[in-house]
C-alpha positions as a Markdown table, in Angstrom:
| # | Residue | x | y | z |
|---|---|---|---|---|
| 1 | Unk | -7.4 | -14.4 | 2.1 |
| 2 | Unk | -8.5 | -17.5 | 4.4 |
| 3 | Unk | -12.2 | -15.9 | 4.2 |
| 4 | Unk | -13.9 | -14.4 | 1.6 |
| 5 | Unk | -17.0 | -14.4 | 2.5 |
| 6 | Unk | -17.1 | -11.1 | 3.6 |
| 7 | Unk | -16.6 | -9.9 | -0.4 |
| 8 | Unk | -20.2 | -9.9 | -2.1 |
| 9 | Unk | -20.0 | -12.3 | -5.3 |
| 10 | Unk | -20.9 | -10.5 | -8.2 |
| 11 | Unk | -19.5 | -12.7 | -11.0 |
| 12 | Unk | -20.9 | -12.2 | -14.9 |
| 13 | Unk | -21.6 | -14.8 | -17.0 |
| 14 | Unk | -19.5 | -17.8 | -17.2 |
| 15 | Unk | -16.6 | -15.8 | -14.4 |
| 16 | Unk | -16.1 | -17.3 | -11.0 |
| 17 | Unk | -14.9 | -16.3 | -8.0 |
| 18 | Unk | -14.4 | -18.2 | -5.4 |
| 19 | Unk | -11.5 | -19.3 | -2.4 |
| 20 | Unk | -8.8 | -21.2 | -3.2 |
| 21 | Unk | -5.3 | -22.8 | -2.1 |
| 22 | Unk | -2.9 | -21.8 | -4.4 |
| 23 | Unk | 1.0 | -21.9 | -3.9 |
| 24 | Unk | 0.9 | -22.6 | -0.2 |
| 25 | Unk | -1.8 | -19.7 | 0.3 |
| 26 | Unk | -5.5 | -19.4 | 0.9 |
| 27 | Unk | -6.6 | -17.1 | -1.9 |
| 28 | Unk | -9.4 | -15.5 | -3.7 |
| 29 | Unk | -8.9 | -17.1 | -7.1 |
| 30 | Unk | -11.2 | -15.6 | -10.2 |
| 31 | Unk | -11.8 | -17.6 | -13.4 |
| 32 | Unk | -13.9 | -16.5 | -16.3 |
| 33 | Unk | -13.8 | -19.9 | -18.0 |
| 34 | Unk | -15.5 | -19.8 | -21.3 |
| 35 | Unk | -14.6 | -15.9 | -23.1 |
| 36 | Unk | -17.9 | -13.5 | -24.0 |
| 37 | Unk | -18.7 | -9.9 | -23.9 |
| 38 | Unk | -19.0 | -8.8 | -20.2 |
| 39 | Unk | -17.9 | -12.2 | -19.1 |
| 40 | Unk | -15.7 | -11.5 | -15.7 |
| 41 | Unk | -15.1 | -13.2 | -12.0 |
| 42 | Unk | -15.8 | -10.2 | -10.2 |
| 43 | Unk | -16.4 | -9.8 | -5.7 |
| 44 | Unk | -16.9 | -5.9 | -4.2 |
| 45 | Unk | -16.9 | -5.2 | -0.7 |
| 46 | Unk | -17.9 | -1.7 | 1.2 |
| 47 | Unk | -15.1 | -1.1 | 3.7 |
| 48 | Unk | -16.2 | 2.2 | 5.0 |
| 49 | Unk | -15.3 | 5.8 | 4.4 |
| 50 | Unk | -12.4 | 7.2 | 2.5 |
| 51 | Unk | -10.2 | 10.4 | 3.5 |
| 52 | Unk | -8.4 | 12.4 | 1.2 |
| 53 | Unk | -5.4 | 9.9 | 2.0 |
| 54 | Unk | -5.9 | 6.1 | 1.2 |
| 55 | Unk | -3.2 | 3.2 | 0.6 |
| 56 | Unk | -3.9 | -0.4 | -1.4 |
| 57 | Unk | -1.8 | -3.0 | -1.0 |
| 58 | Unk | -2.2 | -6.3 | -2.4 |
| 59 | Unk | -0.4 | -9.3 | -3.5 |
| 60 | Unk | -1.4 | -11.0 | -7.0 |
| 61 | Unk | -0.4 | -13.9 | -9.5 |
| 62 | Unk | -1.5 | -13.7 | -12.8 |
| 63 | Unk | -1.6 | -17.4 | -13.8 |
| 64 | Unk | -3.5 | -16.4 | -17.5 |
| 65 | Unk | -3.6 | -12.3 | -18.7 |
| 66 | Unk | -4.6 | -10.8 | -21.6 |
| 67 | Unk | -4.3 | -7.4 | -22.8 |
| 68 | Unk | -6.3 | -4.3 | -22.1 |
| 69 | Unk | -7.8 | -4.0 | -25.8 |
| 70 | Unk | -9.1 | -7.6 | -25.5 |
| 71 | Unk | -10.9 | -7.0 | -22.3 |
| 72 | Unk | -8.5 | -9.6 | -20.5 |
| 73 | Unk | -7.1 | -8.0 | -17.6 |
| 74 | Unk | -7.7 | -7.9 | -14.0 |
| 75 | Unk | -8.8 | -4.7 | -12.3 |
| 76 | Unk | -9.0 | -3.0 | -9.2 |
| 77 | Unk | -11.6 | 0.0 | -7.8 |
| 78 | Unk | -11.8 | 2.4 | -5.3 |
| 79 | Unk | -14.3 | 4.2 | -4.7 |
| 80 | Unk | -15.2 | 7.4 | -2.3 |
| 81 | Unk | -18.1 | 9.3 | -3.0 |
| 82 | Unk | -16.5 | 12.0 | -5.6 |
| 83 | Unk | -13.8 | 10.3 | -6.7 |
| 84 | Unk | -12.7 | 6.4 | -7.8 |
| 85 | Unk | -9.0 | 5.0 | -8.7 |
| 86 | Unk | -9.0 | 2.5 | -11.0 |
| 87 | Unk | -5.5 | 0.3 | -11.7 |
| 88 | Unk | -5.9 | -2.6 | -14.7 |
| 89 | Unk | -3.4 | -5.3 | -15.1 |
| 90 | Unk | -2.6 | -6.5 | -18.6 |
| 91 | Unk | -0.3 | -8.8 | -20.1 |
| 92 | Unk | 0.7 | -5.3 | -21.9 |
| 93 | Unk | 1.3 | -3.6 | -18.7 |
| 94 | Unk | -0.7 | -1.6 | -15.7 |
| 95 | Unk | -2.8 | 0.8 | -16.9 |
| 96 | Unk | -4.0 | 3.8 | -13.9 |
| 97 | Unk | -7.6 | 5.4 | -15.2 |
| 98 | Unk | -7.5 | 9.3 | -15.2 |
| 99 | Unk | -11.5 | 9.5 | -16.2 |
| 100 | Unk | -10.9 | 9.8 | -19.7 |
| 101 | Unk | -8.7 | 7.1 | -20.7 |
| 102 | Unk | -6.1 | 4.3 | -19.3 |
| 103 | Unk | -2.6 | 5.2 | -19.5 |
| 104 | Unk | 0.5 | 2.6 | -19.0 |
| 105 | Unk | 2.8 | 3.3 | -16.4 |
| 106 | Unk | 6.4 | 1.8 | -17.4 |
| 107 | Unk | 6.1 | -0.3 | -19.6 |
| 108 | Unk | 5.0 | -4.4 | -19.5 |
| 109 | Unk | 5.7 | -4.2 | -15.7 |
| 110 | Unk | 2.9 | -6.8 | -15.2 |
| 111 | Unk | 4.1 | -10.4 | -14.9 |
| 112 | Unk | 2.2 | -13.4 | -15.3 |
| 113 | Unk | 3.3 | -16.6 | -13.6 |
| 114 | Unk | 4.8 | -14.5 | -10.7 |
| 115 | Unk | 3.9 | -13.2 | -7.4 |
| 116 | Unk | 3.9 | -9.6 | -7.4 |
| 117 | Unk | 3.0 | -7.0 | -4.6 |
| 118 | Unk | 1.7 | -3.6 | -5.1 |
| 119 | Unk | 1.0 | -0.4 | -3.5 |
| 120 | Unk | -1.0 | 2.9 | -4.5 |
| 121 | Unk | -0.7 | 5.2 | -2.3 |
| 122 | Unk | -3.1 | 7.9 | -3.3 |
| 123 | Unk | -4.0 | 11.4 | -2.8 |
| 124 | Unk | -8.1 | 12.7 | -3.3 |
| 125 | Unk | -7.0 | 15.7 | -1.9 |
| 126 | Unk | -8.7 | 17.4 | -4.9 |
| 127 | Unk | -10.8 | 15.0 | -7.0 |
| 128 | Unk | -10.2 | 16.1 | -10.3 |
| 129 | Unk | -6.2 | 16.4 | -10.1 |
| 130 | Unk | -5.9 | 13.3 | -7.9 |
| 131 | Unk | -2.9 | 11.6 | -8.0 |
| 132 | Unk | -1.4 | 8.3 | -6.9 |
| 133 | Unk | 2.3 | 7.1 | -6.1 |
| 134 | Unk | 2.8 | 3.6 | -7.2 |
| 135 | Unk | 5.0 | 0.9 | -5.9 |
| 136 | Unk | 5.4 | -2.5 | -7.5 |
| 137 | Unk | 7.4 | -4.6 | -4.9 |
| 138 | Unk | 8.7 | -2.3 | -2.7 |
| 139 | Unk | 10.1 | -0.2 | -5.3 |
| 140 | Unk | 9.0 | 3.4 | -6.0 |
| 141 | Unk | 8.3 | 3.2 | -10.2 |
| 142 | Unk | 5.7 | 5.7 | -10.2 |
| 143 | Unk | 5.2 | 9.6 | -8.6 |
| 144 | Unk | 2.0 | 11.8 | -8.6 |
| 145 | Unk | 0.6 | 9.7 | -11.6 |
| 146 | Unk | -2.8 | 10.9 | -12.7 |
| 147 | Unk | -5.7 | 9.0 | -11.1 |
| 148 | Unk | -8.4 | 11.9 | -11.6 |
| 149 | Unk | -11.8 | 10.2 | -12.3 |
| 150 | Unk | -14.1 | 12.7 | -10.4 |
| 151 | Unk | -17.5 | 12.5 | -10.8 |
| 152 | Unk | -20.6 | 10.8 | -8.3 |
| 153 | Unk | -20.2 | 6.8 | -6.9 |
| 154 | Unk | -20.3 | 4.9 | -3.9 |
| 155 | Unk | -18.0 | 5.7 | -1.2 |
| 156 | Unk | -15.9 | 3.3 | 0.4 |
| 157 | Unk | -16.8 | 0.6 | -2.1 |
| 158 | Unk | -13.7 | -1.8 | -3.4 |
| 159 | Unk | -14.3 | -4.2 | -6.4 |
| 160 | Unk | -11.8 | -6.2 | -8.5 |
| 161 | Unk | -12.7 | -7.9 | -11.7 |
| 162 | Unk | -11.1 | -10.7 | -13.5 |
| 163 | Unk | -12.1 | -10.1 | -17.1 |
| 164 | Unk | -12.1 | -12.7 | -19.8 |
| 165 | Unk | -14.0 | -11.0 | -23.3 |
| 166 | Unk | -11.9 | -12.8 | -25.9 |
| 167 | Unk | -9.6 | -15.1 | -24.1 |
| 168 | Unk | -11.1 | -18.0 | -22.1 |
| 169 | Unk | -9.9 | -19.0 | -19.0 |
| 170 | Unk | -8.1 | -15.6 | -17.5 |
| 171 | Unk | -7.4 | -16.4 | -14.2 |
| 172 | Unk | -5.8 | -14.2 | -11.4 |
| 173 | Unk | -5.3 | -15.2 | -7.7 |
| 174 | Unk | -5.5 | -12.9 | -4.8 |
| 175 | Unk | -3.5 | -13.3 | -1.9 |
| 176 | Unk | -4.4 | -10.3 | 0.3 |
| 177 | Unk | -5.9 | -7.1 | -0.1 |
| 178 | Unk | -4.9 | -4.0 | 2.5 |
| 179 | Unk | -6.1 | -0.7 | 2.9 |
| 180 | Unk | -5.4 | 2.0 | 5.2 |
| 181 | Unk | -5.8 | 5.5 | 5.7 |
| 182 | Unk | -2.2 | 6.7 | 4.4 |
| 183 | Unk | 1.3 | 5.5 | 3.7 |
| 184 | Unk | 4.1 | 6.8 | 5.9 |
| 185 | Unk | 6.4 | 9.5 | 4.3 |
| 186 | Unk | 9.0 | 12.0 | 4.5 |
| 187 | Unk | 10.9 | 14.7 | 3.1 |
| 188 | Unk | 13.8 | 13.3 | 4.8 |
| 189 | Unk | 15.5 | 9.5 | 4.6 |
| 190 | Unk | 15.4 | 8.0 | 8.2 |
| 191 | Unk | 14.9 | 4.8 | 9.1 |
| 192 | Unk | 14.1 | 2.7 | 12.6 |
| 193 | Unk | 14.0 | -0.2 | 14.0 |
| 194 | Unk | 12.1 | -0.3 | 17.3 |
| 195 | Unk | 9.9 | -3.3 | 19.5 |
| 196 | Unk | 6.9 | -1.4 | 20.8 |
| 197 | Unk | 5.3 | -2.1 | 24.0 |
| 198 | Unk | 3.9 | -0.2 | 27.1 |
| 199 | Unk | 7.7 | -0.1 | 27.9 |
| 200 | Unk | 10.5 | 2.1 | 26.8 |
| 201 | Unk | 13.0 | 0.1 | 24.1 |
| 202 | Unk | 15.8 | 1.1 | 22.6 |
| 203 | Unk | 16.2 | 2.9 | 19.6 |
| 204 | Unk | 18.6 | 3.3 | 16.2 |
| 205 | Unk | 18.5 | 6.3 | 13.4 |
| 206 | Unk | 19.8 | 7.1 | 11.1 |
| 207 | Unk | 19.8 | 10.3 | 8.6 |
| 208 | Unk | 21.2 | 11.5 | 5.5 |
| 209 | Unk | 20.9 | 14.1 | 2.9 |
| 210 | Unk | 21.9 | 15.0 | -0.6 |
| 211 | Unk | 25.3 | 16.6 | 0.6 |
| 212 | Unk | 26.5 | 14.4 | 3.7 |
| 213 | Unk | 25.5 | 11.3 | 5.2 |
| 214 | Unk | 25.6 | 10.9 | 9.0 |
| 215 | Unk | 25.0 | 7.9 | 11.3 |
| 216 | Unk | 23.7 | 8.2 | 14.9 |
| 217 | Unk | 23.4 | 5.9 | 17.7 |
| 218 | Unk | 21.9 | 6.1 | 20.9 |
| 219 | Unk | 21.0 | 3.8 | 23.5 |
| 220 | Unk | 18.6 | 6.4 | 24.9 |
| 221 | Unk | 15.2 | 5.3 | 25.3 |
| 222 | Unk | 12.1 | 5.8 | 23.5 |
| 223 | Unk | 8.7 | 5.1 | 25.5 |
| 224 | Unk | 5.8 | 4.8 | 22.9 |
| 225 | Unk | 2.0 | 4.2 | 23.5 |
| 226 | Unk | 0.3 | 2.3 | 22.3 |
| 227 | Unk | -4.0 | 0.6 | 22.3 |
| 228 | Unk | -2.2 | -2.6 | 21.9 |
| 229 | Unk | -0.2 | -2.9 | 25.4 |
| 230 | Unk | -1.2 | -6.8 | 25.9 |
| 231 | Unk | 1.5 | -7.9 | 23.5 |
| 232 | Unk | 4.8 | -6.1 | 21.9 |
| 233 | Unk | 4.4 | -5.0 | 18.5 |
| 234 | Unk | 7.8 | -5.2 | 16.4 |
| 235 | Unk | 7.3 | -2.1 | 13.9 |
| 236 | Unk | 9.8 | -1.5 | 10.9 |
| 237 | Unk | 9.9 | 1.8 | 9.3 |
| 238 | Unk | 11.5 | 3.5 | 6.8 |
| 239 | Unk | 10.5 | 7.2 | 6.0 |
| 240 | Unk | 11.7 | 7.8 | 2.7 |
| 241 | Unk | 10.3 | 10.1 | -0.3 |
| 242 | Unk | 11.0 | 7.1 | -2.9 |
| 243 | Unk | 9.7 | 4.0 | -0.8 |
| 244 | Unk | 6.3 | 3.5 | 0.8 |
| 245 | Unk | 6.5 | 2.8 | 4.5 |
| 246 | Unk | 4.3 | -0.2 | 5.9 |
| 247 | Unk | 4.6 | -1.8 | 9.4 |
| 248 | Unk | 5.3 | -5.2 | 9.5 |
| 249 | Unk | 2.1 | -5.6 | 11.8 |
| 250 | Unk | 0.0 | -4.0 | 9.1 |
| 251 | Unk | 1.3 | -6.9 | 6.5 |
| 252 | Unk | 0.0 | -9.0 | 9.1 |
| 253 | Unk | -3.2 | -7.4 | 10.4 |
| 254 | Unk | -6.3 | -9.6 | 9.8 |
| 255 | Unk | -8.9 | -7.1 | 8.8 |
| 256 | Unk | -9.2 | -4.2 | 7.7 |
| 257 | Unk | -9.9 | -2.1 | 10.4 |
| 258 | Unk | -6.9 | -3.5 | 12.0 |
| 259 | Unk | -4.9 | -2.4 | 9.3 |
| 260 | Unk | -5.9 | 1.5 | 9.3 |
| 261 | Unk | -4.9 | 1.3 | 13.0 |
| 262 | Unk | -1.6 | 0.3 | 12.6 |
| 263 | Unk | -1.3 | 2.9 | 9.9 |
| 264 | Unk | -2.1 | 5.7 | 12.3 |
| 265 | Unk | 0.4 | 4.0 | 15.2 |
| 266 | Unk | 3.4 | 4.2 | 12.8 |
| 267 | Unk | 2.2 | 7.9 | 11.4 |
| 268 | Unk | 2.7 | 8.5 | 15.3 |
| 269 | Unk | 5.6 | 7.1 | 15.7 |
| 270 | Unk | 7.1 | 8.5 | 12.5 |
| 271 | Unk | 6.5 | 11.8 | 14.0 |
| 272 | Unk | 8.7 | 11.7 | 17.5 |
| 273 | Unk | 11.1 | 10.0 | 15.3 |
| 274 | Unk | 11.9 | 12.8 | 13.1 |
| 275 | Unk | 11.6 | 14.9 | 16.3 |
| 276 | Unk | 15.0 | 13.2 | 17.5 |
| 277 | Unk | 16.2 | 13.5 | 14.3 |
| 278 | Unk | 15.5 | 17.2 | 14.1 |
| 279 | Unk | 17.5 | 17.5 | 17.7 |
| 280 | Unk | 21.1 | 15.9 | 16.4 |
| 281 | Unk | 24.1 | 18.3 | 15.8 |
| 282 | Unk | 26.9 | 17.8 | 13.1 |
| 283 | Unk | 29.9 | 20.0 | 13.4 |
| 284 | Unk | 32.5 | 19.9 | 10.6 |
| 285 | Unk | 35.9 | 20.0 | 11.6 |
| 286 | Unk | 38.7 | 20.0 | 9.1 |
| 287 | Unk | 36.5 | 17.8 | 6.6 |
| 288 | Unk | 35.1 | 15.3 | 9.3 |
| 289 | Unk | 31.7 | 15.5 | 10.6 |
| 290 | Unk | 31.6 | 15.6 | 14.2 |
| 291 | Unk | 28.3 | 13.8 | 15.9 |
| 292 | Unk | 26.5 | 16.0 | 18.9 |
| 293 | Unk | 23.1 | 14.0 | 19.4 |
| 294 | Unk | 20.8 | 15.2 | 21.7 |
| 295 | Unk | 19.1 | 13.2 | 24.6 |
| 296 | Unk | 16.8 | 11.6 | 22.3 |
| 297 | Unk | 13.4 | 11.5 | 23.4 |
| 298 | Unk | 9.7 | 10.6 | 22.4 |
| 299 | Unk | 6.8 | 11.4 | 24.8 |
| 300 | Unk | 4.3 | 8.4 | 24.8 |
| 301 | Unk | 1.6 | 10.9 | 25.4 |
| 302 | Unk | -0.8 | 11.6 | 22.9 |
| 303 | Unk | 0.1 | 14.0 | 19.8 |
C-alpha cells in the first residue's frame, strides 16, 4: 500500500495505524502498543456500492497474533447495506462471522511470521444464507462457508482492525487490499493464456473432465476488446470450480476502481473462451480420443 491516506484513521486507544516499509514493501502497518479493553489500530474506507457478487483479496503478515477469546486478532469488514462479512485472524485460526457467532474454518490455518494471501469470494445473493468461498494462497480450503450477518449497515464501507485487549503490542502488516465485483469461475476446468490488445493473438485451451482429459491446440486467432487499447494487457486465467481466477493486471491494478475493471474484462473473456471450448469435438476410436476443434473464434464485439 504506498498510500494510505485514502483510509480514514480510526485507531482506539493506545492502537496505531500508520504506513510503513516492511520486508521490501510499503505497507499499512497497525500496532496497538500497550493492551486495554477496546484498544485496537483500526483505518475504514467507503469504496462504493456492493453487488450481490464481491471478491477480497489481500496480502498480510502477522508479526504478533493472539487468539480470538483474548480479543488479539486482526479483522476484516465488509459492508453493503443489508449484509456485512466479517473474517478474524487468530493465532488459533480464521474465524468467518455468520451473525451469531465466529466459526473456524480449518483449523490454525493462520500463520504468524509469514506472508500469507487471501481471497473471499462471496455471494449476498440472499443476505441471510450468504455464503463465501475462501482461498488462502491460491488454494481452495473453503466452499459456500456461512457468512450470513444480515441486518442494517453502511454499504460499501471496508474496515480492518488490529486488536490488542490482553496482549500488548499485536501487530499486523498490510500489503494490499483488492476488491472487485466477482471472481471468475466455472463449472468446467479450462485454462488460458492469452496477451490482449486491440489486436488478434494467439490462443491455447485446454479442457478436461471427470472421465477423459483432452488437450487442444490452435493457432487460430482470438481478437478481444478491450477500454485499454493504448498498451497490451497480459491476462492469465484459469476457470476452475476449486481455484479463484484473478488476472495478473488485477494483482497489479492501483486502485480500486481499476481493479473491478479488470474483473469485468476477464469475466468477458472467460465467456468466448468457454464458447471455443463448447465448439471442440472428441471422437473415440478404438480407445483413443480423436481431436476435431472447430475454427475457434471470439468476437471482440460487445457481449
Amino acid at each position: 500500500m504506498a498510500d494510505i491516506s485514502d483510509w480514514t484513521d480510526a485507531d482506539y486507544h493506545n492502537g496505531v495505524s500508520d504506513q510503513a516499509a516492511f520486508d521490501s514493501k510499503s505497507c499499512m502497518r497497525l500496532d496497538t502498543n500497550t493492551a486495554i479493553g477496546g484498544n485496537a489500530a483500526s483505518r475504514h474506507r467507503d469504496v462504493g456500492t456492493f453487488g450481490d457478487n464481491v471478491a477480497v483479496e489481500l496480502e498480510i503478515y502477522h508479526d504478533t497474533i493472539g487468539t480470538l477469546l483474548a480479543n488479539d486478532y486482526f479483522r476484516i469488514r465488509v459492508q453493503r447495506d443489508d449484509v456485512t462479512f466479517v473474517a478474524a485472524f487468530a493465532s488459533d485460526g480464521l474465524y468467518i462471522f455468520d451473525g451469531a457467532a465466529y466459526n473456524e474454518v480449518g483449523t490454525n490455518i493462520v500463520k504468524q511470521d509469514e506472508w500469507q494471501k487471501w481471497v473471499f469470494d462471496l455471494n449476498f445473493t440472499t443476505p441471510v444464507s450468504a455464503t463465501v468461498d475462501i482461498y488462502l494462497n491460491d488454494a481452495l480450503i473453503a466452499s459456500g462457508f456461512d457468512c450470513s450477518w444480515a441486518g442494517s449497515f453502511t454499504d460499501g464501507n471496508v474496515d480492518i482492525q488490529q486488536y490488542g485487549g490482553t496482549t500488548d503490542d499485536q501487530l499486523t502488516y498490510v500489503n494490499y487490499i483488492k476488491i472487485g465485483d466477482d471472481c471468475v469461475s466455472s463449472s468446467s476446468s479450462v485454462s488460458t493464456s492469452a496477451s490482449l490488445s486491440s489486436s488478434s493473438e494467439s490462443t491455447s485451451v485446454s479442457s478436461s473432465s471427470s472421465s477423459e482429459s483432452t488437450s487442444i491446440s490452435s493457432s487460430s486467432s482470438v481478437s478481444v476488446s478491450t477500454s485499454d487499447s493504448s498498451e497490451s494487457v497480459r491476462l492469465h486465467l484459469q476457470v476452475n470450480p476449486h481455484r479463484q481466477v484473478v488476472p495478473d493486471r488485477f494483482r497489479q491494478a492501483a486502485s480500486l476502481h481499476q481493479a473491478s475493471l479488470f474483473y469485468f474484462q476477464a469475466a468477458r473473456l472467460r465467456k468466448k473462451i468457454q464458447a471455443a471450448v463448447a465448439g471442440v469435438q472428441v471422437e473415440n476410436r478404438a480407445g483413443k480420443n480423436i481431436i476435431h476443434p472447430v475454427s475457434i473464434k471470439a468476437s471482440g464485439a460487445k457481449d
